[in-house]
C-alpha positions as CSV (number, residue, x, y, z in Angstrom):
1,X,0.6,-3.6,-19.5
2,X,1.3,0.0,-17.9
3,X,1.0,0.9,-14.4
4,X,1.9,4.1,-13.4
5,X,5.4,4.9,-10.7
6,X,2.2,7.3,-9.3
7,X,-0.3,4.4,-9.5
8,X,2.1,2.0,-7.3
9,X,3.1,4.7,-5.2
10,X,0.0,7.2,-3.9
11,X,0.5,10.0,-1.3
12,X,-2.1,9.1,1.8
13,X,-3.3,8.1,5.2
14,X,-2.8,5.4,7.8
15,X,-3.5,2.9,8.6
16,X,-4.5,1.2,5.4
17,X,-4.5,1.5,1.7
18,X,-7.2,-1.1,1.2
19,X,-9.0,-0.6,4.4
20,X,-8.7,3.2,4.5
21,X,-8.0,4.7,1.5
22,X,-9.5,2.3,-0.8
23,X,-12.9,3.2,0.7
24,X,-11.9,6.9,0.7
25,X,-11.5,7.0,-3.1
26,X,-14.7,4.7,-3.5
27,X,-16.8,7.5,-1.4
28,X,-15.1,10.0,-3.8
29,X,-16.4,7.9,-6.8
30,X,-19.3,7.8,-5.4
31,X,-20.2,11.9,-5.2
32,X,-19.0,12.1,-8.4
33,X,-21.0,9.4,-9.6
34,X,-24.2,11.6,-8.1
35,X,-23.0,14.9,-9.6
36,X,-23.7,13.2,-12.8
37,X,-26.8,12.1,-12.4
38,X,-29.9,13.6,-12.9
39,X,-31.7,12.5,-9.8
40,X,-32.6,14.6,-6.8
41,X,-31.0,12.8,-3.5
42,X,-31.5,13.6,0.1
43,X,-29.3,11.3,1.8
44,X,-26.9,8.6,2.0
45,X,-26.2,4.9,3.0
46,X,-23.8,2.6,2.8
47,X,-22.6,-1.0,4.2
48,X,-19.1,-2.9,4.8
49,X,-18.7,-5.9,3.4
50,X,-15.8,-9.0,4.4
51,X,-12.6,-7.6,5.3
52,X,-13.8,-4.5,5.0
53,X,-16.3,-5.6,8.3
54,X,-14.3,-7.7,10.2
55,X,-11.4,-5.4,10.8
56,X,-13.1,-1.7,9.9
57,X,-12.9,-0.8,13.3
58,X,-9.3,-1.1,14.0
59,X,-8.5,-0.4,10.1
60,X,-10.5,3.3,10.5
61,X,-12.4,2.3,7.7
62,X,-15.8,3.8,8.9
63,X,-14.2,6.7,9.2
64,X,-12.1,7.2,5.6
65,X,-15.8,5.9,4.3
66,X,-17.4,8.8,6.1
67,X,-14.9,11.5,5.6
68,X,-15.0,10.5,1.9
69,X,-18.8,11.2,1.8
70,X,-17.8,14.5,3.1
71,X,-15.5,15.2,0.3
72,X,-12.1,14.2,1.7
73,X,-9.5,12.2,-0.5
74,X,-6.0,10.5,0.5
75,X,-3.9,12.6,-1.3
76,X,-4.6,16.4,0.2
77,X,-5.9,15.0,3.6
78,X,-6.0,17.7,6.4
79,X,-6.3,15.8,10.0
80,X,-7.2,18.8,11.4
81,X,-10.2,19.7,8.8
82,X,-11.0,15.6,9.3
83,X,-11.6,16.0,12.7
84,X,-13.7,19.2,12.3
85,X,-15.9,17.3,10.2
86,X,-16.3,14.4,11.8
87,X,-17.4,16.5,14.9
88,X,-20.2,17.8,12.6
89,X,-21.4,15.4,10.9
90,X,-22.0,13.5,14.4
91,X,-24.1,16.5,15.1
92,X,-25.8,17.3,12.0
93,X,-26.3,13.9,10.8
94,X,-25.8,15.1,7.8
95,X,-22.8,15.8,4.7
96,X,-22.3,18.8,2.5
97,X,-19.9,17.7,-0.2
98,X,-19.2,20.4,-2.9
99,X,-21.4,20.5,-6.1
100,X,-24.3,18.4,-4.4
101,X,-27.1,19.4,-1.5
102,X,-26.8,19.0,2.1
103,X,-27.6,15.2,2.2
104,X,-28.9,13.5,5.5
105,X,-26.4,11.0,6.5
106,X,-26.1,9.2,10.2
107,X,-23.2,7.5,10.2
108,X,-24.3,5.0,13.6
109,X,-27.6,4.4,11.2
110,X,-26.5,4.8,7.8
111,X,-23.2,3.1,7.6
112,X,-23.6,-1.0,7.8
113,X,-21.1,-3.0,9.1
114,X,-22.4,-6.7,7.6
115,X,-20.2,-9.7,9.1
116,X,-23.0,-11.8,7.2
117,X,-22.8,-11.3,3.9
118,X,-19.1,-11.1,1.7
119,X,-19.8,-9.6,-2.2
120,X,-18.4,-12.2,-4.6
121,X,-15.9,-10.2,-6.6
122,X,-13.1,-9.5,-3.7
123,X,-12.9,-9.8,-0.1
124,X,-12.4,-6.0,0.6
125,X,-16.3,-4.7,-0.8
126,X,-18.5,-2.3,0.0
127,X,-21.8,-0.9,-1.5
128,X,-23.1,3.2,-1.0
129,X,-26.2,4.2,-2.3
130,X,-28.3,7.1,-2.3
131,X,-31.9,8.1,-1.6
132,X,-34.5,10.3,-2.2
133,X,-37.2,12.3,-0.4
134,X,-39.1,8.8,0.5
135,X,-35.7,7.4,1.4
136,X,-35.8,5.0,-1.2
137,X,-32.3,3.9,-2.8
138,X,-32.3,5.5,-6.3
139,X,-28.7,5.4,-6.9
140,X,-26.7,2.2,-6.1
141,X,-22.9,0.8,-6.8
142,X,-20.6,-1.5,-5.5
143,X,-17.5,-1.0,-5.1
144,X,-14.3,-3.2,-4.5
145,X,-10.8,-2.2,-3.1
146,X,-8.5,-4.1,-4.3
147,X,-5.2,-3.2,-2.8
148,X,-3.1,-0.5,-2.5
149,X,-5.7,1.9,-2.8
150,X,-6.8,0.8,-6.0
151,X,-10.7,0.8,-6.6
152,X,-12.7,-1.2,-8.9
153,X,-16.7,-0.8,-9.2
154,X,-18.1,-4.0,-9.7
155,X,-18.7,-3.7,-13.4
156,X,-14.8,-2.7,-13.7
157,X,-14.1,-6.0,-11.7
158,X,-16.0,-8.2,-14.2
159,X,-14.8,-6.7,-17.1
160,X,-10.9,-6.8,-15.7
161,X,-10.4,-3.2,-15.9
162,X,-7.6,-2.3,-18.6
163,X,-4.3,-0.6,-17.6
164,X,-3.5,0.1,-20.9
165,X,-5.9,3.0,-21.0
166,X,-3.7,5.9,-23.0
167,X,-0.9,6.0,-25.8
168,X,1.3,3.1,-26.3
169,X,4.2,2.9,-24.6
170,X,7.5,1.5,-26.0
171,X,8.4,-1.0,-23.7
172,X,4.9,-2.6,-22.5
173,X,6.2,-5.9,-20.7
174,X,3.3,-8.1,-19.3
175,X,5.8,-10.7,-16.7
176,X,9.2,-10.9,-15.6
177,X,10.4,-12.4,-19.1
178,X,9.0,-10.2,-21.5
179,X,10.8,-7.4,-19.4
180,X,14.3,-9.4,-19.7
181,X,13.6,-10.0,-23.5
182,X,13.2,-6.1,-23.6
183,X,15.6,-5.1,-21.7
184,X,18.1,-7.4,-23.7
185,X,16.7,-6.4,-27.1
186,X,17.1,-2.6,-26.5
187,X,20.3,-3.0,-24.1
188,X,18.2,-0.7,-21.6
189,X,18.1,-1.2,-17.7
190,X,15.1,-2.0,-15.9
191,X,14.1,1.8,-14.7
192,X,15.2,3.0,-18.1
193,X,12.5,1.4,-19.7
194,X,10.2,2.0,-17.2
195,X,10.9,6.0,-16.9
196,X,10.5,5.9,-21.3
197,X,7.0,4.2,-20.7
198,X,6.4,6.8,-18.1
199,X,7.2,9.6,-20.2
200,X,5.2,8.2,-22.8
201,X,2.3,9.0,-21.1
202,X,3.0,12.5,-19.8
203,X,5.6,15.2,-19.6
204,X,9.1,14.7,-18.4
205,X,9.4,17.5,-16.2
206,X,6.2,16.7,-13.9
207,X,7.4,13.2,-13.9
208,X,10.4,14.1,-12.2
209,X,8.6,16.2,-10.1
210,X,6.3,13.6,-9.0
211,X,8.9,11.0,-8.1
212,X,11.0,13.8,-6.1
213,X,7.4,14.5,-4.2
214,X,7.1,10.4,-3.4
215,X,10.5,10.4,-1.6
216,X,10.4,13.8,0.1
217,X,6.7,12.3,2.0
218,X,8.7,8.7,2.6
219,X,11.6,10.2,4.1
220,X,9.1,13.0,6.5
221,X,7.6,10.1,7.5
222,X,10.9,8.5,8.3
223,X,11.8,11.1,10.2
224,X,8.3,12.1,12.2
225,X,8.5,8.5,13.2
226,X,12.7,8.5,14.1
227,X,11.2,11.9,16.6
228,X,7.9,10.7,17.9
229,X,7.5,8.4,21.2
230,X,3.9,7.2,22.7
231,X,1.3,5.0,22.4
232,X,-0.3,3.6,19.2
233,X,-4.3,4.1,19.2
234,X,-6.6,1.6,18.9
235,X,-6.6,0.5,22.3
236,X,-3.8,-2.4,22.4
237,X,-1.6,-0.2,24.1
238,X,1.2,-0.8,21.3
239,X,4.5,1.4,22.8
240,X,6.4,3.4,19.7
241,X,9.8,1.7,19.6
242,X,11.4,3.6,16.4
243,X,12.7,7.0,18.5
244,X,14.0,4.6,20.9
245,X,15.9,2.8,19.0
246,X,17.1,5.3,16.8
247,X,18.5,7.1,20.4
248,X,20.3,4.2,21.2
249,X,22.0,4.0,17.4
250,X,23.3,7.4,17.4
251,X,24.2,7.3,20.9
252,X,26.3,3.9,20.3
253,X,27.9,5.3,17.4
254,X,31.7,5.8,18.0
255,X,31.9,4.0,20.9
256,X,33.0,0.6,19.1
257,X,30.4,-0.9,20.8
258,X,28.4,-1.8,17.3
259,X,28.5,-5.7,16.2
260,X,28.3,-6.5,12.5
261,X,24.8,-7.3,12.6
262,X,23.3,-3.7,13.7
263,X,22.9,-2.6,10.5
264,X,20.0,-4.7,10.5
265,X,18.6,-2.2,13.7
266,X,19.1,0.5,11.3
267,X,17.1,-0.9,8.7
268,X,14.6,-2.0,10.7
269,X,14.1,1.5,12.9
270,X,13.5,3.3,9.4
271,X,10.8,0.7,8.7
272,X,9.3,0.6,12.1
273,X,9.1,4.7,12.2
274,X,7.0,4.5,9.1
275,X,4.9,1.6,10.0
276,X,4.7,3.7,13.4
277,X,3.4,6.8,11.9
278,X,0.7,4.5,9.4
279,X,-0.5,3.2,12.6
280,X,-1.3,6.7,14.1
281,X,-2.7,7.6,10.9
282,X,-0.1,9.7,9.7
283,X,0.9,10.5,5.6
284,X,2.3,7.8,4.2
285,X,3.2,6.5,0.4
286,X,1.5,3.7,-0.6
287,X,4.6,0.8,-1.7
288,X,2.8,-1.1,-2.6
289,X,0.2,-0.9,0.6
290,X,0.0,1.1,3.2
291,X,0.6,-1.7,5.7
292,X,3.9,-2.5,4.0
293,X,4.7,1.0,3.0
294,X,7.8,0.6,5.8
295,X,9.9,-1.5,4.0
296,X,11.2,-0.2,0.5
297,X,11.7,3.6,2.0
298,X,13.5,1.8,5.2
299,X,16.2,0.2,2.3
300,X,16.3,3.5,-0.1
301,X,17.2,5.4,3.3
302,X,20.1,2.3,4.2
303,X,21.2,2.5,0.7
304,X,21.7,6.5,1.0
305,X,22.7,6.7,4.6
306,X,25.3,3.2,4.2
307,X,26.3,2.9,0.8
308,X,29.6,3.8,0.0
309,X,29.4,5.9,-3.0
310,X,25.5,6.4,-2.7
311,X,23.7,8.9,-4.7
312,X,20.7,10.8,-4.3
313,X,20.3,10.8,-8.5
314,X,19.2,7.5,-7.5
315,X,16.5,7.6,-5.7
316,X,14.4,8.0,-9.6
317,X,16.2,4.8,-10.8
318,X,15.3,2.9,-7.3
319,X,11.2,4.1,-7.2
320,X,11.2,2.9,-11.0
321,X,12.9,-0.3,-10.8
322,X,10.6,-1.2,-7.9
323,X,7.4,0.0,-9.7
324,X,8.0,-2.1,-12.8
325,X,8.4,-5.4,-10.1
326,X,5.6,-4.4,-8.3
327,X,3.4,-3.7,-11.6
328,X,4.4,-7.5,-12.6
329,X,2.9,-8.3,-9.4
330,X,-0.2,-6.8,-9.3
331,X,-0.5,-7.5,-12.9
332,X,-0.5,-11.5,-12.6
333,X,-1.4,-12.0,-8.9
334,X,-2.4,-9.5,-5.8
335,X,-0.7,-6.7,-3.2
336,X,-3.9,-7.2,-1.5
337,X,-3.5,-9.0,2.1
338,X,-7.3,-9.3,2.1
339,X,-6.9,-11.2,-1.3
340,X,-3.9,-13.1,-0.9
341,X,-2.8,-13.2,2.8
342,X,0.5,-10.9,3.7
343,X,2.6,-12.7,1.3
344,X,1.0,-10.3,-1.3
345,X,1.9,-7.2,0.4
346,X,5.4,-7.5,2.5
347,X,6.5,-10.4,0.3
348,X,5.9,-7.5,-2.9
349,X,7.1,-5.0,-1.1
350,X,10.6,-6.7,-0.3
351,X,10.8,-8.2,-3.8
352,X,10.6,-4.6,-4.9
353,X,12.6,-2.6,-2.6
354,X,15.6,-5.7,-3.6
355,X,14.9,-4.6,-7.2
356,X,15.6,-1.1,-6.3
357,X,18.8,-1.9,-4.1
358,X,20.4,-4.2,-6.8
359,X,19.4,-2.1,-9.4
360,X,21.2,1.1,-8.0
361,X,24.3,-0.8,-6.7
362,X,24.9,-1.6,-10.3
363,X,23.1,-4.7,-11.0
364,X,22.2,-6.2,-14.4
365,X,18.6,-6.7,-15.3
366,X,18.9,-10.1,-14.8
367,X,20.6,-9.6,-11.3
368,X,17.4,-7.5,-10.9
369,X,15.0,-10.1,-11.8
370,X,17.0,-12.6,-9.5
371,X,16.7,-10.3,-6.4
372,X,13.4,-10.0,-6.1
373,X,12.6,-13.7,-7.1
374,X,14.6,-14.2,-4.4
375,X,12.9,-11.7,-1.5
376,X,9.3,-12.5,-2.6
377,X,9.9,-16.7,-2.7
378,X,10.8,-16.2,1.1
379,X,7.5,-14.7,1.7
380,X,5.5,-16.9,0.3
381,X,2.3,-18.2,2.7
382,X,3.1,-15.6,4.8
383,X,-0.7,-14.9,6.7
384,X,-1.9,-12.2,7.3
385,X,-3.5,-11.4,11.0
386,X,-3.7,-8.5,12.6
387,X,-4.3,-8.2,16.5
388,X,-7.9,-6.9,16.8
389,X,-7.7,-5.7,12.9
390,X,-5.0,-2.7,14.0
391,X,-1.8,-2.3,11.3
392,X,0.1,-2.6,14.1
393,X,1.0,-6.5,15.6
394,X,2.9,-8.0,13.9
395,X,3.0,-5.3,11.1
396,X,5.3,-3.0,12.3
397,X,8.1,-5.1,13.1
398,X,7.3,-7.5,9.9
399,X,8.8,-4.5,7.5
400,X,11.3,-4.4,9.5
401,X,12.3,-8.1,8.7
402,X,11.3,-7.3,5.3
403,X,13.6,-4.8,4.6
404,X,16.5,-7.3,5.9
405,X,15.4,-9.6,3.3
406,X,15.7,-7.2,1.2
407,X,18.7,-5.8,1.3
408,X,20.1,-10.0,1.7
409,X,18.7,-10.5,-1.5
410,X,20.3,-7.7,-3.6
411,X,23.5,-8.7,-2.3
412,X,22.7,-12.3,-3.5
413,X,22.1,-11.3,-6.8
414,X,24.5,-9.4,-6.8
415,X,27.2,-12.4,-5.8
416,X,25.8,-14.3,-9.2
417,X,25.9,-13.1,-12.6
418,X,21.9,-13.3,-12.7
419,X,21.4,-17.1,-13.8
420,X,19.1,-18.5,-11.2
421,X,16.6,-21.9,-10.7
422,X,13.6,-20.2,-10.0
423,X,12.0,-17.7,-12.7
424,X,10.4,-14.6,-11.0
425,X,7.0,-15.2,-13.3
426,X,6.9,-18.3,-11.3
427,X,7.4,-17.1,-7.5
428,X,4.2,-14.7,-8.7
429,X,2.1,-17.1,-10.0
430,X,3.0,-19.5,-6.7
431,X,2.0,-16.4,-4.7
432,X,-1.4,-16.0,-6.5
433,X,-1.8,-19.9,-6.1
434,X,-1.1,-19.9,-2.5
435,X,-3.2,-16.7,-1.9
436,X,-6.0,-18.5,-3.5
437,X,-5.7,-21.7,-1.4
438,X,-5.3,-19.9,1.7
439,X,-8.4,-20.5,4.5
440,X,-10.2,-17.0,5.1
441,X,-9.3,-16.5,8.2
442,X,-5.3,-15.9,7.4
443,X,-6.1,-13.3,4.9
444,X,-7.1,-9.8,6.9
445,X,-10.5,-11.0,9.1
446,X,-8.2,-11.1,12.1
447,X,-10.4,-14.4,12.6
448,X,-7.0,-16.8,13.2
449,X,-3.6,-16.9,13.5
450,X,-2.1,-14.6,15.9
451,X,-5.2,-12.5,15.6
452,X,-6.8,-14.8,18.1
453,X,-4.0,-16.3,19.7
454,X,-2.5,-13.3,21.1
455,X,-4.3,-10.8,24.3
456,X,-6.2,-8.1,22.7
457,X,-5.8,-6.3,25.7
């Protein structure tokens, strides 16, 4: 099994991988679908589908669908050209993507949002077609994202698409124990592994370019949201809390007025200025998801900023470790939240940001292992329901708590030599089974739990 560092972690957009990305890349998919076929189209139509319905709206996902049609995509989004189209395409009714015609497209007519009817293969689908002069559908496809702003056409669902795609790598672990055998048998650490299976499938030098790229946009968005105050959109009024916060730290600093416990505060403001700046729509990195994408850059900035002896030749060691967990999980069970309730996406993202900590404070493989079996069994059955579908309550303050766990479970492996009860492989697995059992509603409809419990206004 190989997932990509880049795969786990993608440069985008707020406020959701699966909710806005995902459909993004799928409208991307889509034109270049049409630029291979032979057909003449005139216009476009789509529909939302599940998850992808129920909390569109407050996820943005008409709008990453529509923009996508256009000929936007995640990773070189410009807000500014975004809004410029947007503006025209309301006034047009109609998209000029590059390489096809000017195809009529309405998006109050065109795009479907359909509360009636889920697609069997995943709860976040969606289906775009195309049509000709008579405005009949001559090119159809359905597409599924499936977390993290990965995207599967329904064919590529049934067939369980293959990440092996590529030359072999040396080191191809499938679970948690196949990775220890490895790592035993070859006396290599986790991220040493992980960077050789890397660099198997491409060159060295843009590798370390890439992974230098993925924390320079984590640690912007850090700071944007450690300098920016105001309201969240959306309409529930959310305040920003991070620049707060973050005042009150620097301002306390010196003045022995600090308790043992506000370190926790500084973990939690780095998480809560990212989450902040996902909510507004801002660049984030997928890690794993966009709405967990706080967590493991709020503990790689604690371990540089309050480590003793930290280093920033780290930072590669920490983004691989935590790929190669969160590859195990995606691999055997879900980072979706609409698939497998929020367990899936802050539980994964704390069990890998506690692989990256221990891994970098020194940690065996098997200390590894142990931390993030330990972060990810403390999430599990954790829901997932958003107030009025926005990545905002209790989101933002949830990767806060995750990066506490975190960093508590590094330190507990750390105190063991890496002999635990509970095998990693089998936290997963009780994720996926829990994911699986959980009622619809708890997994991103925003149709219980606090969802529907809590004011929307």
């Amino acid at each position: 099994m190989f997932l990509s560092v880049f795969d786990m972690f993608k440069v985008g957009i707020g406020p959701s991988s699966s909710h806005t990305m995902g459909p993004m890349v799928a409208a991307a998919r889509f034109l270049d679908l049409m630029r291979t076929s032979p057909f003449e189209f005139v216009g476009l139509r789509g529909s939302l589908h599940g998850s992808l319905a129920f909390t569109g709206v407050g996820h943005a996902t008409d709008r990453a669908t529509i923009l996508g049609l256009a000929g936007f995509v995640p990773d070189t989004y410009d807000n500014d050209k975004a809004e410029a189209a947007l503006a025209a395409i309301a006034e047009t009714h109609s998209v000029t993507p590059e390489g096809l015609p000017t195809l009529q497209f309405d998006p109050k007519a065109d795009l479907i949002f359909d509360y009636d009817h889920n697609l069997p293969g995943h709860a976040n689908g969606m289906i775009l077609m195309a049509t000709d002069a008579q405005g009949d559908v001559i090119l159809r496809q359905v597409y599924y994202s499936v977390g993290g702003g990965f995207v599967l056409t329904e064919e590529e669902l049934a067939e369980g698409k293959a990440t092996n795609d590529g030359p072999a790598v040396p080191f191809p672990f499938h679970s948690a124990a196949e990775m220890l055998e490895m790592a035993n048998a070859s006396g290599k650490s986790i991220a040493q592994m992980k960077r050789e299976n890397e660099v198997a499938r491409g060159c060295a030098d843009s590798f370390a370019k890439g992974t230098a790229r993925l924390w320079e946009v984590m640690n912007n968005c850090i700071e944007r949201g450690l300098k920016t105050d105001g309201i969240l959109p959306g309409g529930l009024k959310v305040r920003r809390r991070a620049k707060g916060i973050h005042d009150a730290l620097l301002a306390e600093r010196g003045m022995n007025l600090n308790a043992p416990h506000t370190i926790n505060d500084w973990m939690s403001v780095y998480a809560m200025a990212i989450n902040e700046e996902n909510a507004a729509g801002g660049q984030v990195v997928t890690a794993p998801t966009n709405g967990a994408a706080g967590t493991m850059p709020a503990v790689l900035r604690y371990y540089l900023d309050h480590v003793p002896g930290a280093s920033e030749s780290h930072i590669e060691d920490f983004l691989l470790t935590a790929a190669a967990i969160g590859g195990l999980v995606k691999y055997n069970a879900s980072i979706s939240g609409a698939e497998a309730g929020c367990q899936a996406e802050v539980g994964s993202a704390s069990a890998m940001a506690a692989a990256g900590l221990c891994a970098v404070m020194g940690g065996t493989p098997e200390q590894v292992e142990n931390a993030a079996e330990i972060a990810l069994e403390h999430h599990l059955g954790m829901t997932c329901d958003p107030v009025a579908g926005l990545v905002q309550v209790p989101c933002i303050e949830r990767n806060g708590l995750a990066a506490i766990k975190a960093v508590s479970a590094a330190s507990l492996a750390l105190r063991g030599d890496g002999k635990h009860f509970v095998p990693l492989d089998s936290v997963i697995e009780t994720m996926r089974q829990t994911g699986h059992d959980m009622h619809e509603k708890y997994k991103e409809t925003s149709l219980g739990g606090l969802a529907v419990n809590v004011p929307n206004c």
